[in-house]
FIDOBA-751531 format. One record per residue (C-alpha): y, z, x. Coordinates in Angstrom, 2 decimals. Layout:
BEGIN
@c2: Y	c3: Z	c1: X
...
//
This chain:
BEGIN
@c2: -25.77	c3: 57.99	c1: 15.50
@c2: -29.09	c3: 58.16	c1: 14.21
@c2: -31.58	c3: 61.50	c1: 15.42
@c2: -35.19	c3: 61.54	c1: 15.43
@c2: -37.56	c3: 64.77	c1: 15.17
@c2: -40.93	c3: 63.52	c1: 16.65
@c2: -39.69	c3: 60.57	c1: 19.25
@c2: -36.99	c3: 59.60	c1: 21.48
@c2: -36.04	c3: 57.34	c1: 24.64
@c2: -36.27	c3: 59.04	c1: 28.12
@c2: -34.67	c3: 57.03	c1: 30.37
@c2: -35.52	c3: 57.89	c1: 33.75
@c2: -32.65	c3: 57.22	c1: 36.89
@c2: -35.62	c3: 54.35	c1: 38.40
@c2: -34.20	c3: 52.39	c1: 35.06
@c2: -36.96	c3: 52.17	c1: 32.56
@c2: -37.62	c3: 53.53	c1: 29.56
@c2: -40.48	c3: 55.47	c1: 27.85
@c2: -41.40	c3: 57.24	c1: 24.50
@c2: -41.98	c3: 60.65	c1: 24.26
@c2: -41.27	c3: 63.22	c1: 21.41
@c2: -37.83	c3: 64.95	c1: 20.90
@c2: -38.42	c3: 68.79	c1: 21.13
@c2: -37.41	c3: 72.15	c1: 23.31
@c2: -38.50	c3: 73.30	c1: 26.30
@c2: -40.47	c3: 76.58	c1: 25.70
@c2: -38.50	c3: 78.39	c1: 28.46
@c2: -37.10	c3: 77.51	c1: 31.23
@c2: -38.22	c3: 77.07	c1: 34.73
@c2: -37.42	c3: 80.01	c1: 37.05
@c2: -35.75	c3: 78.04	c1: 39.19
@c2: -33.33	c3: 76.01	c1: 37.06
@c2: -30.14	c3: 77.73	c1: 37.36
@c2: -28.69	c3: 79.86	c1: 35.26
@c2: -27.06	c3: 78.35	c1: 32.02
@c2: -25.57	c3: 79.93	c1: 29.03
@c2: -27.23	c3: 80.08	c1: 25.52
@c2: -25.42	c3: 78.10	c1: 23.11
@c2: -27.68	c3: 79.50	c1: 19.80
@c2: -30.55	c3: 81.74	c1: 20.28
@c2: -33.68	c3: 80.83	c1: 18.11
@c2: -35.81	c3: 83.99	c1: 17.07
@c2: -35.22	c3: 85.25	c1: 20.22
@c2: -35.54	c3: 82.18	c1: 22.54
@c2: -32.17	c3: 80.52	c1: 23.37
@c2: -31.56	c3: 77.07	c1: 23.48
@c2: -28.86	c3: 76.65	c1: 26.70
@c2: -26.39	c3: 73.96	c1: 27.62
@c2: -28.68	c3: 72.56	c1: 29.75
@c2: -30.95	c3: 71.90	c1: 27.39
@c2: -28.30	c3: 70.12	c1: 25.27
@c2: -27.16	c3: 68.56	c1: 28.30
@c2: -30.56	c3: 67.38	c1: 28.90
@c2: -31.16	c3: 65.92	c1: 25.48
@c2: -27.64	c3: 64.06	c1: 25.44
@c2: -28.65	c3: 62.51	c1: 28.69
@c2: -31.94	c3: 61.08	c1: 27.51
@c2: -30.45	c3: 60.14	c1: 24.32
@c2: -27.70	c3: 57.68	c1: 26.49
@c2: -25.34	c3: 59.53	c1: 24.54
@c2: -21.56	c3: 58.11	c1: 25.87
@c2: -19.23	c3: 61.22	c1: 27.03
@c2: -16.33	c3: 60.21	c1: 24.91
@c2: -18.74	c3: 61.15	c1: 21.33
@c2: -21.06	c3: 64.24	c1: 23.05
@c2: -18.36	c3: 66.93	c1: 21.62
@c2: -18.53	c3: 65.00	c1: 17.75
@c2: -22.44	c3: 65.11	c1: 18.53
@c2: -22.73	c3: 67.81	c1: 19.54
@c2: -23.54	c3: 70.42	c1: 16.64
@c2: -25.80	c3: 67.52	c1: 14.96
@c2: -28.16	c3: 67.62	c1: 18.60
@c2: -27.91	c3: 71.49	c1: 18.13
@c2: -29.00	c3: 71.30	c1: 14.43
@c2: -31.83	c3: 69.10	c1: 15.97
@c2: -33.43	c3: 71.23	c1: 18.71
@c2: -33.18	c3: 74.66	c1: 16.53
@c2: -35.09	c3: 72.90	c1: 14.40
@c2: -37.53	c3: 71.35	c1: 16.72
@c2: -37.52	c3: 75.08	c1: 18.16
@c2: -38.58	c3: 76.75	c1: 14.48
@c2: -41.31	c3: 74.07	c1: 14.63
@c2: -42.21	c3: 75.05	c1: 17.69
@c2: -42.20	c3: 78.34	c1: 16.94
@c2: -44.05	c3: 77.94	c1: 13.23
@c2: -46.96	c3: 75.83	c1: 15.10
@c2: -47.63	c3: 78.58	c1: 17.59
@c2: -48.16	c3: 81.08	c1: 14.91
@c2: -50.97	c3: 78.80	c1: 13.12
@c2: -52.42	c3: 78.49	c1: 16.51
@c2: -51.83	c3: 74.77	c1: 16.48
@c2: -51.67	c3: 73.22	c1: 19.77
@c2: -51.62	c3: 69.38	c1: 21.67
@c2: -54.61	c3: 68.20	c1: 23.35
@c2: -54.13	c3: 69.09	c1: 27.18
@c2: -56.23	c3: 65.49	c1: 27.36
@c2: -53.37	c3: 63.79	c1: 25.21
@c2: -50.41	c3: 65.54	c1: 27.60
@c2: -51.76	c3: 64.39	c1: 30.71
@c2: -52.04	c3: 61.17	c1: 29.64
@c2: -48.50	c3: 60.73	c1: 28.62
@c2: -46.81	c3: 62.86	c1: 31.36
@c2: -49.24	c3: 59.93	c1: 33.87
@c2: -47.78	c3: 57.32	c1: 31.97
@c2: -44.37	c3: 58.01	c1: 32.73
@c2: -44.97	c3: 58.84	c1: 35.61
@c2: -46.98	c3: 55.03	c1: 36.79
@c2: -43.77	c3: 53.58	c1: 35.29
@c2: -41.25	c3: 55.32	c1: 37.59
@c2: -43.86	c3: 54.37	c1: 40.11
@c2: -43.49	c3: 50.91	c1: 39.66
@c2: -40.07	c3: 50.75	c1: 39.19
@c2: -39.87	c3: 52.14	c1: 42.77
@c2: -38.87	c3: 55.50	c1: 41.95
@c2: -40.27	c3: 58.54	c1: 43.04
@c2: -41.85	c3: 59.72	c1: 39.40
@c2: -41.20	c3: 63.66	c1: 39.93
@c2: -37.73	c3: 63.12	c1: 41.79
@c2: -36.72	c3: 60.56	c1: 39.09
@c2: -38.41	c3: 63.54	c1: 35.97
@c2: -36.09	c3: 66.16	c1: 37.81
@c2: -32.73	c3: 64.52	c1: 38.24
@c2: -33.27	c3: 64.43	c1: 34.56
@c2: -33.29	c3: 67.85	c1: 34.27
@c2: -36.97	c3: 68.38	c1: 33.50
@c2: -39.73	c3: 70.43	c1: 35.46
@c2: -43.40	c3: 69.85	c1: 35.13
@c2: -43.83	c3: 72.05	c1: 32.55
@c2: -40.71	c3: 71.25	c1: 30.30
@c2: -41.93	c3: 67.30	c1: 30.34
@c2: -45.22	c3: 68.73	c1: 29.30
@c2: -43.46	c3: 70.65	c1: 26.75
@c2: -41.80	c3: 67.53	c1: 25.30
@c2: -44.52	c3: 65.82	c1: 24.70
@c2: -46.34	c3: 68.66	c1: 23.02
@c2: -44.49	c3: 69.45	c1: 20.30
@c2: -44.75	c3: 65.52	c1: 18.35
@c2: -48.57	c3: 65.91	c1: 19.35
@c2: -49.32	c3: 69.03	c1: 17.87
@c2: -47.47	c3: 68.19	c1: 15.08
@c2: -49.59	c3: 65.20	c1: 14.67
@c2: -52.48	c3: 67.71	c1: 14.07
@c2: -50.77	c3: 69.78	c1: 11.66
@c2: -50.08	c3: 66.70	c1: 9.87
@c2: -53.34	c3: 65.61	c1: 9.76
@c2: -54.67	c3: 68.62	c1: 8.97
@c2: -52.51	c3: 69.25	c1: 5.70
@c2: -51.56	c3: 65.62	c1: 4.42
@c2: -54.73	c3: 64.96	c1: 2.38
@c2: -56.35	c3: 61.89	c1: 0.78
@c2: -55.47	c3: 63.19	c1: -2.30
@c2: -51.63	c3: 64.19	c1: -1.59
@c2: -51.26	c3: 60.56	c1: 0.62
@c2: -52.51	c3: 58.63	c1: -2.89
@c2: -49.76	c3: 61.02	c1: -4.82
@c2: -47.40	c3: 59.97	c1: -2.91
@c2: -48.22	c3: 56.39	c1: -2.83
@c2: -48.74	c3: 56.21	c1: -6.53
@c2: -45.30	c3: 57.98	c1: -7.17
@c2: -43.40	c3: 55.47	c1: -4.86
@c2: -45.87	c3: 52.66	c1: -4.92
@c2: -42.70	c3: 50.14	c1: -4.92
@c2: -41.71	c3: 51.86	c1: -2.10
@c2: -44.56	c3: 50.67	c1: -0.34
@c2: -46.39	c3: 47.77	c1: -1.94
@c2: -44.38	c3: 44.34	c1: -0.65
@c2: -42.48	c3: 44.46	c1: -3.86
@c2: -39.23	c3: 43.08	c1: -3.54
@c2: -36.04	c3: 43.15	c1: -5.38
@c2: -33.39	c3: 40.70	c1: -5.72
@c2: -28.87	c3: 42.02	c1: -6.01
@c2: -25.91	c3: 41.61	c1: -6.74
@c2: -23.31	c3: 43.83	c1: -5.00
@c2: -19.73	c3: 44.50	c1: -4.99
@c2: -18.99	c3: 46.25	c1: -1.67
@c2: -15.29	c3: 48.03	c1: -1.37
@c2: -14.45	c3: 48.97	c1: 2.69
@c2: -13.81	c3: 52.41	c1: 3.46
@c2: -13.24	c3: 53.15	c1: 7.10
@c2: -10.92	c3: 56.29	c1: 6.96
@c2: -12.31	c3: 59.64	c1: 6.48
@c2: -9.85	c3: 60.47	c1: 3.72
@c2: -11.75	c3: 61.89	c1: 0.79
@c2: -8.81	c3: 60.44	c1: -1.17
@c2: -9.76	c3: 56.70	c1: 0.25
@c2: -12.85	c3: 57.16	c1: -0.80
@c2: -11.97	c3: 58.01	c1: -4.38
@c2: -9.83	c3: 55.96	c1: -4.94
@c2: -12.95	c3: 53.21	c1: -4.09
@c2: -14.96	c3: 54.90	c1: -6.32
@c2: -12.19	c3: 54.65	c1: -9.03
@c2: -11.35	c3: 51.06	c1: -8.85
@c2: -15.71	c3: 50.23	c1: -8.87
@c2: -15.77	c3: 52.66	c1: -12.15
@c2: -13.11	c3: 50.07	c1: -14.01
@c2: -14.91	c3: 47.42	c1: -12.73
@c2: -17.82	c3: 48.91	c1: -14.02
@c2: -17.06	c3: 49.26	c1: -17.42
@c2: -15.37	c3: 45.55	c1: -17.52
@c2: -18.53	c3: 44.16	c1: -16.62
@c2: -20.77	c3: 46.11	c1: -18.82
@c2: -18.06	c3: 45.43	c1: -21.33
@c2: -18.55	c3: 42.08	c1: -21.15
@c2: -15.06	c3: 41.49	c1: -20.36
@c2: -16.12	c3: 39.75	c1: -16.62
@c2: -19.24	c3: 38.99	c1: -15.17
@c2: -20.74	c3: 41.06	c1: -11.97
@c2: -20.27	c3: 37.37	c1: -9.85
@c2: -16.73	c3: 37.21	c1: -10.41
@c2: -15.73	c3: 40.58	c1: -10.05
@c2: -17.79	c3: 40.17	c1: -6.62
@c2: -15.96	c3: 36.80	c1: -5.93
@c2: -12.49	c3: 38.60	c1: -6.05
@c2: -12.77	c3: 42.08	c1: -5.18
@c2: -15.89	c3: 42.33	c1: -2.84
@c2: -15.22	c3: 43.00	c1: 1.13
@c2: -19.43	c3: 41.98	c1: 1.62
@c2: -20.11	c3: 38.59	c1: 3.25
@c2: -21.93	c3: 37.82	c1: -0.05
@c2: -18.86	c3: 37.82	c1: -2.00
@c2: -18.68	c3: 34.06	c1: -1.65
@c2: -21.99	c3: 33.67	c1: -3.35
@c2: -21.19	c3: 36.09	c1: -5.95
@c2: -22.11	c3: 39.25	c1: -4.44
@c2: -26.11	c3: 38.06	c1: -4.03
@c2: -28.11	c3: 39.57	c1: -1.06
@c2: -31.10	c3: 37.77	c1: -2.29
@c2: -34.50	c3: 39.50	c1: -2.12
@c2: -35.71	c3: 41.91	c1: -0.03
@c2: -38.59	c3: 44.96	c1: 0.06
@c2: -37.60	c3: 48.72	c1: 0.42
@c2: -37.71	c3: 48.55	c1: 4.24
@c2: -36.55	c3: 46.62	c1: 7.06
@c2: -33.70	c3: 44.41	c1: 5.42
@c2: -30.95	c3: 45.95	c1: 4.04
@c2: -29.62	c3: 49.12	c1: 4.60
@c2: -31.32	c3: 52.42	c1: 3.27
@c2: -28.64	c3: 53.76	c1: 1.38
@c2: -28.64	c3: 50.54	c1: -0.29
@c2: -32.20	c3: 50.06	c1: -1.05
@c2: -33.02	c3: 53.80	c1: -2.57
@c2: -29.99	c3: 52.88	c1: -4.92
@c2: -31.63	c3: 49.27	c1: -6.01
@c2: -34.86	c3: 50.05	c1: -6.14
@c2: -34.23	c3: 52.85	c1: -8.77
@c2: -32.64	c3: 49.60	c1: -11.61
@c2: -34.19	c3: 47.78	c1: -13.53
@c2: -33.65	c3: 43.99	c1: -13.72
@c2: -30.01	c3: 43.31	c1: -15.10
@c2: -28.94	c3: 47.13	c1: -14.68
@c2: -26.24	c3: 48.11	c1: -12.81
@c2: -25.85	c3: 51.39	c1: -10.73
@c2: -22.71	c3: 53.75	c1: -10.83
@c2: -20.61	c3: 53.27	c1: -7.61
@c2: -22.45	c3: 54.68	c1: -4.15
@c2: -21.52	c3: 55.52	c1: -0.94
@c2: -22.54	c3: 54.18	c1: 2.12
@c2: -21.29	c3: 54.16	c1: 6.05
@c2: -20.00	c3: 50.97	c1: 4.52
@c2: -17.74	c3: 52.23	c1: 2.00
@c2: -18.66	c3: 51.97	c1: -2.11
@c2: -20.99	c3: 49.88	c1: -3.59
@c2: -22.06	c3: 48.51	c1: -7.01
@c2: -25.28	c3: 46.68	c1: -7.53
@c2: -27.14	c3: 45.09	c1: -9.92
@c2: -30.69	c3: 44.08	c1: -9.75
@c2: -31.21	c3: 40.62	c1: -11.08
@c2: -34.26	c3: 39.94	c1: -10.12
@c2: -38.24	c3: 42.25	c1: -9.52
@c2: -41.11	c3: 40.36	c1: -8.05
@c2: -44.01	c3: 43.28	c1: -7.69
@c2: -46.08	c3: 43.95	c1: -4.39
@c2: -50.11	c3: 43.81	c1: -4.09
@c2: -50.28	c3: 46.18	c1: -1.34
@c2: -53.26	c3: 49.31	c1: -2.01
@c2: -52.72	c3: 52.71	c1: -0.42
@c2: -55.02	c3: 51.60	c1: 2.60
@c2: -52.81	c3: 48.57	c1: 3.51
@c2: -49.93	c3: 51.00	c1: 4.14
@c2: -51.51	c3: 54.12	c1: 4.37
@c2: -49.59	c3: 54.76	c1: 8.39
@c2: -46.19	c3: 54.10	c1: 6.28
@c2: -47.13	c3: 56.65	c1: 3.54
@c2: -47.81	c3: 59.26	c1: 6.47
@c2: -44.88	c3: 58.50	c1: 8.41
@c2: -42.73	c3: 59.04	c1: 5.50
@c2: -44.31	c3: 62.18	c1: 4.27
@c2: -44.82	c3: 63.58	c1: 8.16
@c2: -40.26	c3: 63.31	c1: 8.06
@c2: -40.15	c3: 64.71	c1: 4.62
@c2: -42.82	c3: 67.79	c1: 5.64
@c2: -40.73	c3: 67.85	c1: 9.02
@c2: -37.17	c3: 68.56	c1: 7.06
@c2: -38.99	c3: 70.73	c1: 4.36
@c2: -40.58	c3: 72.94	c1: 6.87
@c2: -37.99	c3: 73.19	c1: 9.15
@c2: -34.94	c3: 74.29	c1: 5.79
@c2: -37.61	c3: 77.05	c1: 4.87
@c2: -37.84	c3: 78.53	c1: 8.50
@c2: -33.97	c3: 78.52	c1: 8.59
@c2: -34.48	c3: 80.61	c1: 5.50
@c2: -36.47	c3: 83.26	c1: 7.59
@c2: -35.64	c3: 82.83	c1: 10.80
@c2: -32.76	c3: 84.46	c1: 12.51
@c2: -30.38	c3: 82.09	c1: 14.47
@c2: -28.09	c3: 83.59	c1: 16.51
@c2: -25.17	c3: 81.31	c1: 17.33
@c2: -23.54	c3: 81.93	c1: 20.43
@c2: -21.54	c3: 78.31	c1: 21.08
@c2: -17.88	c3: 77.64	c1: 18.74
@c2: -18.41	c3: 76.12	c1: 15.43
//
């Protein structure tokens, strides 16, 4: 399942769905009732409610909430240090730029025929915890802002300009199935891709056939080619960081995926023409999740997290 720091579905009980950002009530509402702290965060506990909460919104099925469970917790306790860290630097949303969100999901429930601040409660919000949710992403958006400069956005860019560009890459891969959660299976994948490896680098057999006979990848048939396609959007992201690091007729050491074990090789490079201000939202997205995670691991550092729930 894939987790989000700065936006998330809410889907209301009138059936529709809206965007809003994926953070922690402040504290709770005096009259929710009483529910136990699961971890408490520099003093302010995240509950069971709030977890419950969060699941809900996130549609998350009740036969996978307990294997989710510590992953969501992970999530809010660092949405909470966030929190936390932005109300120190006196960095705060635009009361303007609340209202209008909390009114927009509100004129949806509306015309879905729900009553908006029946259909916001049965899913476990108050007024001031939906307000709260929609804070956090929007006063992050100023810190951002504030502290992502020209000068560290064209960095970036320049340092992972193929990242961004358009340019596009061309593989080969051989792609061994690993669906148990067996470190040994997963070896042993890694093994047999090593030999293969060396064979082909050996000259001994050539990347296609290896693919033709021992790939598990619908490309196998067309020895191992995925044809071309840019960092994003295409293939999968554990799959692109890997190719985009070759050069044309390299091949990587075997890689894991949720797929199993890879090996690619690049065959082909066709460069991008995209500047800095073609792409420059991209750049900021990317650095905004990379600021998120490095901010939030250096909080943990200080912080002190109290954890109440079992491991």
């Amino acid at each position: 399942m894939r987790f989000v720091t700065a936006g998330m579905v809410l889907v209301l009980s009138g059936g529709f769905l809206a965007e809003f950002g994926a953070a922690q009530t402040k504290k709770s509402s005096s009259k929710a009732p009483a529910s136990p702290a699961l971890v408490v965060v520099n003093g302010q506990p995240i509950t069971e409610a709030d977890l419950d909460r969060i699941m809900q919104t996130r549609k998350v099925p009740a036969e996978v909430k307990e294997k989710y469970r510590r992953p969501f917790l992970d999530e809010m306790i660092d949405a909470r240090l966030i929190r936390q860290f932005l109300t120190s630097k006196k960095i705060v949303a635009d009361k303007k730029e609340v209202d209008l969100q909390v009114q927009h999901i509100k004129d949806v429930a509306a015309r879905r025929g729900a009553d908006p601040d029946k259909a916001i409660a049965e899913m476990g919000y108050t007024k001031e915890s939906l307000r709260d949710e929609f804070a956090l992403p929007l006063a992050w958006k100023k810190y951002i802002e504030k502290t992502l400069t020209d000068e560290k956005l064209q960095k970036h860019f320049q340092a992972h300009r193929a990242e961004f560009d358009g340019t596009q890459v061309r593989a080969r891969q051989i792609l061994l199935k690993v669906s148990s959660a067996d470190e040994s299976n997963w070896q042993a994948a890694v093994e047999k891709l090593t030999k293969l490896r060396g064979e082909i680098t050996d000259q001994k057999l050539s990347f296609e056939d290896a693919a033709r006979t021992h790939s598990e990848a619908p490309s196998k048939d067309e020895g191992g080619d995925v044809g071309l396609f840019p960092y994003s959007g295409k293939m999968p992201e554990s799959f692109t960081q890997e190719a985009f690091k070759l050069k044309v007729g390299e091949i990587s050491q075997p890689f894991r995926s949720e797929f199993g074990v890879h090996l690619c090789e690049v065959t082909e490079r066709i460069p991008g023409d995209l500047s800095l201000e073609d792409v420059r939202n991209e750049v900021q997205a990317r650095m905004s999740q990379e600021l998120w995670k490095k901010t939030a691991a250096d909080l943990r550092k200080s912080g002190k997290i109290e954890w109440k729930d079992k491991p």
